[in-house]
MARKOLTI-54367 format. One record per residue (C-alpha): z, y, x; residue number from 1. Coordinates in nm, 3 decimals, always signed. Layout:
N
ATOM         z         y         x   num
ATOM         Z         Y         X   NUM
...
end
This chain:
166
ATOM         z         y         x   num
ATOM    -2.696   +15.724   +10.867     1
ATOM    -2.751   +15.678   +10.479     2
ATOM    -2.423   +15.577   +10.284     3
ATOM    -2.473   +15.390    +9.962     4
ATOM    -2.309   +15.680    +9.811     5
ATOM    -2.627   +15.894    +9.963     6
ATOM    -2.864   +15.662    +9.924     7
ATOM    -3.076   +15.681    +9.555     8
ATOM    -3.156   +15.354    +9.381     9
ATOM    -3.207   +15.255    +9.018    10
ATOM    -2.858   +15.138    +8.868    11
ATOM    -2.766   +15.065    +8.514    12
ATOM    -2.607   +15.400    +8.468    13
ATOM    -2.877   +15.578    +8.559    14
ATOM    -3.143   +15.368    +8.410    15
ATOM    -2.916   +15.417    +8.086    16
ATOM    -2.856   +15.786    +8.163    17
ATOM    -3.252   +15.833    +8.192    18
ATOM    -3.295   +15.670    +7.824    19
ATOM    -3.067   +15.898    +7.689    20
ATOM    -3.257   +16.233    +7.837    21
ATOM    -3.631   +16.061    +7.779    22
ATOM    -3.514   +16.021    +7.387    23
ATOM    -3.391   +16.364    +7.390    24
ATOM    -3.756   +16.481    +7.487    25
ATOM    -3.654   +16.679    +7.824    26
ATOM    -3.924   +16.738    +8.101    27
ATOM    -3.981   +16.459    +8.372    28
ATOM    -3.881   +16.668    +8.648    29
ATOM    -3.595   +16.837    +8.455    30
ATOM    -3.469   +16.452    +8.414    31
ATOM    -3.531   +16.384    +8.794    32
ATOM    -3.362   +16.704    +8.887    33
ATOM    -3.034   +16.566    +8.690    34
ATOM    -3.093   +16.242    +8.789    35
ATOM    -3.104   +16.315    +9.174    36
ATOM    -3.488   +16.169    +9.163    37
ATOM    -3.767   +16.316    +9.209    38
ATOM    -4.078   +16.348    +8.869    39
ATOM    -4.266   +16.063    +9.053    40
ATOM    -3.996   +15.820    +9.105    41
ATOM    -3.913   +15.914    +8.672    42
ATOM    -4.204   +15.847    +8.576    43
ATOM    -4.289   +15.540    +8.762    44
ATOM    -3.954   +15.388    +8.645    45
ATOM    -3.997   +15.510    +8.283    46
ATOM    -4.346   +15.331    +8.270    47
ATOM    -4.178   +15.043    +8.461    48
ATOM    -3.883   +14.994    +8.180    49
ATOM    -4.140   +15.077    +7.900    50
ATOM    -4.018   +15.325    +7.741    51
ATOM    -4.252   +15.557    +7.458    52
ATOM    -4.583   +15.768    +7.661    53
ATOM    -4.515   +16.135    +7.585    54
ATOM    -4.821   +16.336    +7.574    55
ATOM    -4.896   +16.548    +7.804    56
ATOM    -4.738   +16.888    +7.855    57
ATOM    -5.088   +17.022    +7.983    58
ATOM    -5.285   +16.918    +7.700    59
ATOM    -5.122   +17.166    +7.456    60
ATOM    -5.432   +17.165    +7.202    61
ATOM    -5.378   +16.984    +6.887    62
ATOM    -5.787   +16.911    +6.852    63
ATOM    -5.997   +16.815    +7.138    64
ATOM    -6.325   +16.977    +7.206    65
ATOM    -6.597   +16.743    +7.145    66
ATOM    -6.755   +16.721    +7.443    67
ATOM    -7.109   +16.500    +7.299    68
ATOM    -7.195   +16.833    +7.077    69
ATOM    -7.195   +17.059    +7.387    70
ATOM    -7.383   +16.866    +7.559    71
ATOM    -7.662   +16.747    +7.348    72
ATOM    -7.782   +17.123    +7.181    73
ATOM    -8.026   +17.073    +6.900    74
ATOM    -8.412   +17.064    +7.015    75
ATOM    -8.652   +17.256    +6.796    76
ATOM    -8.978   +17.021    +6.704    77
ATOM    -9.260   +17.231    +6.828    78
ATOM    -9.621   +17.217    +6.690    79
ATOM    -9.792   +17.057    +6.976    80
ATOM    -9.484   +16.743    +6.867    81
ATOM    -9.760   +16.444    +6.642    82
ATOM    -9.595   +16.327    +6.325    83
ATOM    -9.399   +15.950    +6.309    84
ATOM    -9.719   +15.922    +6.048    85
ATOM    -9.978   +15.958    +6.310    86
ATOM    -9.795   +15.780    +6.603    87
ATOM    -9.733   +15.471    +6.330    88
ATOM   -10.157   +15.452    +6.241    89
ATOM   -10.216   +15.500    +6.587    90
ATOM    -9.999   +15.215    +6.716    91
ATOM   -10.145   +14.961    +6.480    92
ATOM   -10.498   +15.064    +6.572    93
ATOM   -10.446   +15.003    +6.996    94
ATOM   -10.293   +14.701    +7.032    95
ATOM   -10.424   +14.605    +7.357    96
ATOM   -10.544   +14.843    +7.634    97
ATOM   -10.861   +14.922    +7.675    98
ATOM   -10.983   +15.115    +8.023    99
ATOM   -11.202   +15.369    +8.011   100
ATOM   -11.515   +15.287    +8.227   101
ATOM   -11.701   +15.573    +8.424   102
ATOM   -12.078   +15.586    +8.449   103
ATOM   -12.100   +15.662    +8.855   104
ATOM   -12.487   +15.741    +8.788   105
ATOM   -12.467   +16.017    +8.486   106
ATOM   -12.362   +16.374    +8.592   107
ATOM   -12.078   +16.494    +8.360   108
ATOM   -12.208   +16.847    +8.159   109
ATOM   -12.132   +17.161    +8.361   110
ATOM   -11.918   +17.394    +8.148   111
ATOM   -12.032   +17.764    +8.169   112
ATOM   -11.908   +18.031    +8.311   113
ATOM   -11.529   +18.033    +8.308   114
ATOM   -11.475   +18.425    +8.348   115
ATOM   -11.174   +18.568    +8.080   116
ATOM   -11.296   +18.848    +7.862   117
ATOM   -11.016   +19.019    +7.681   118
ATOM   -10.680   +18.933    +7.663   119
ATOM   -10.535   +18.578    +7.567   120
ATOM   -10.264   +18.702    +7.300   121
ATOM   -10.633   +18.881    +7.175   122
ATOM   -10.827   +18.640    +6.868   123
ATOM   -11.085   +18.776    +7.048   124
ATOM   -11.040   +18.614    +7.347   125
ATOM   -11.309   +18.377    +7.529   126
ATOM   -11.467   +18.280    +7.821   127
ATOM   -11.824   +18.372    +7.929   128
ATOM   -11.992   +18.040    +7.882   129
ATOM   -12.280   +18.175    +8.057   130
ATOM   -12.455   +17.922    +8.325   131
ATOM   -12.290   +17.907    +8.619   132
ATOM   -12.430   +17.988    +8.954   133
ATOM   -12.468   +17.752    +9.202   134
ATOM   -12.136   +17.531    +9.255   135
ATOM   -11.918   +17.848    +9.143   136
ATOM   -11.725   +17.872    +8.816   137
ATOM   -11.834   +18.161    +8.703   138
ATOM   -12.234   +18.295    +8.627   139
ATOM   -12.415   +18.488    +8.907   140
ATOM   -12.275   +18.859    +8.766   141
ATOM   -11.905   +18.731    +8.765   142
ATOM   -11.973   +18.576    +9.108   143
ATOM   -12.078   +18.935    +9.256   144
ATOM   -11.713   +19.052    +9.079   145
ATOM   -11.543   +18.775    +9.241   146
ATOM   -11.667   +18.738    +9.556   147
ATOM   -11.707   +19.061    +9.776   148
ATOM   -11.952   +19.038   +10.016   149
ATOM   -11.824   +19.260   +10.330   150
ATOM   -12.060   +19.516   +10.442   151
ATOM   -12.244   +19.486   +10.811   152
ATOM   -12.039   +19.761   +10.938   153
ATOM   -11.700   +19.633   +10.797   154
ATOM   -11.761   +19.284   +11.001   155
ATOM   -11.839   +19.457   +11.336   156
ATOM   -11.541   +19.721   +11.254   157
ATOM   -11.376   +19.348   +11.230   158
ATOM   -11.509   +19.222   +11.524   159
ATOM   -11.401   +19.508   +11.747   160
ATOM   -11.043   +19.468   +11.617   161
ATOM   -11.055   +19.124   +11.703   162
ATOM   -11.183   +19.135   +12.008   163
ATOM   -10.896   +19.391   +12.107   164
ATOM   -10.657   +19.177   +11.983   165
ATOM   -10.698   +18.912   +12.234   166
end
């Protein structure tokens, strides 16, 4: 069984005795160690009797990182970005919405032929804009690059394999 003696509760003397150490500036669990208590039960009665915060032995930096710059990084404004000029004229302009209506019974222009010639980091660089073939995208000579037509041996060659297959 616990004596009184054994048995750790908050007195005056040690209430007074923890003062003394807290004002001196020793470690929380150094105090509970002298105290017979353990960090927790220091701190909880510390904050209980109000005495002074002490900052935190962890936080040992003087200046704290600001946390806002490191997360928000500095965006270049790219070229494609409109002006506040142009967005300002074109605000006042459309004021109320206007939907664009379709004309079912007009056929939109075809575009030409949509083959690449050259490179696209080349000034040079287009598309054929011939007329295209059929419902393809590109003319009738990029078509025959585009789509190979097997030969009548390489479908029966096909056909065998299949048929072995199953």
């Amino acid at each position: 069984m616990l004596t009184e003696e054994t048995k750790m509760s908050w007195n005056e003397e040690n209430v007074a005795r923890l003062r003394e150490l807290w004002d001196q500036g020793l470690p929380t669990a150094q105090i509970g160690k002298l105290l017979g208590f353990t960090k927790n039960a220091v701190v909880g009665k510390a904050h209980r009797i109000g005495l002074e915060r002490r900052p935190s032995p962890i936080r040992r930096t003087a200046v704290k990182p600001d946390r806002k710059k490191a997360r928000s990084p500095v965006m270049p404004k790219l070229n494609f970005e409109t002006s506040k000029e142009i967005i300002n004229t074109q605000s006042k302009e459309t004021s109320t919405f206007q939907p664009v209506v379709k004309n079912l019974f007009t056929q939109p222009k075809k575009r030409g032929c949509e083959w690449p010639e050259g490179h696209p980091d080349e000034p040079e660089f287009h598309f054929c804009g011939k007329e295209r073939f059929e419902e393809k995208p590109y003319c009738l000579n990029h078509c025959a690059i585009a789509y190979i037509i097997p030969e009548k041996e390489e479908v029966e060659q096909q056909q065998v394999v299949n048929s072995r297959i199953k």
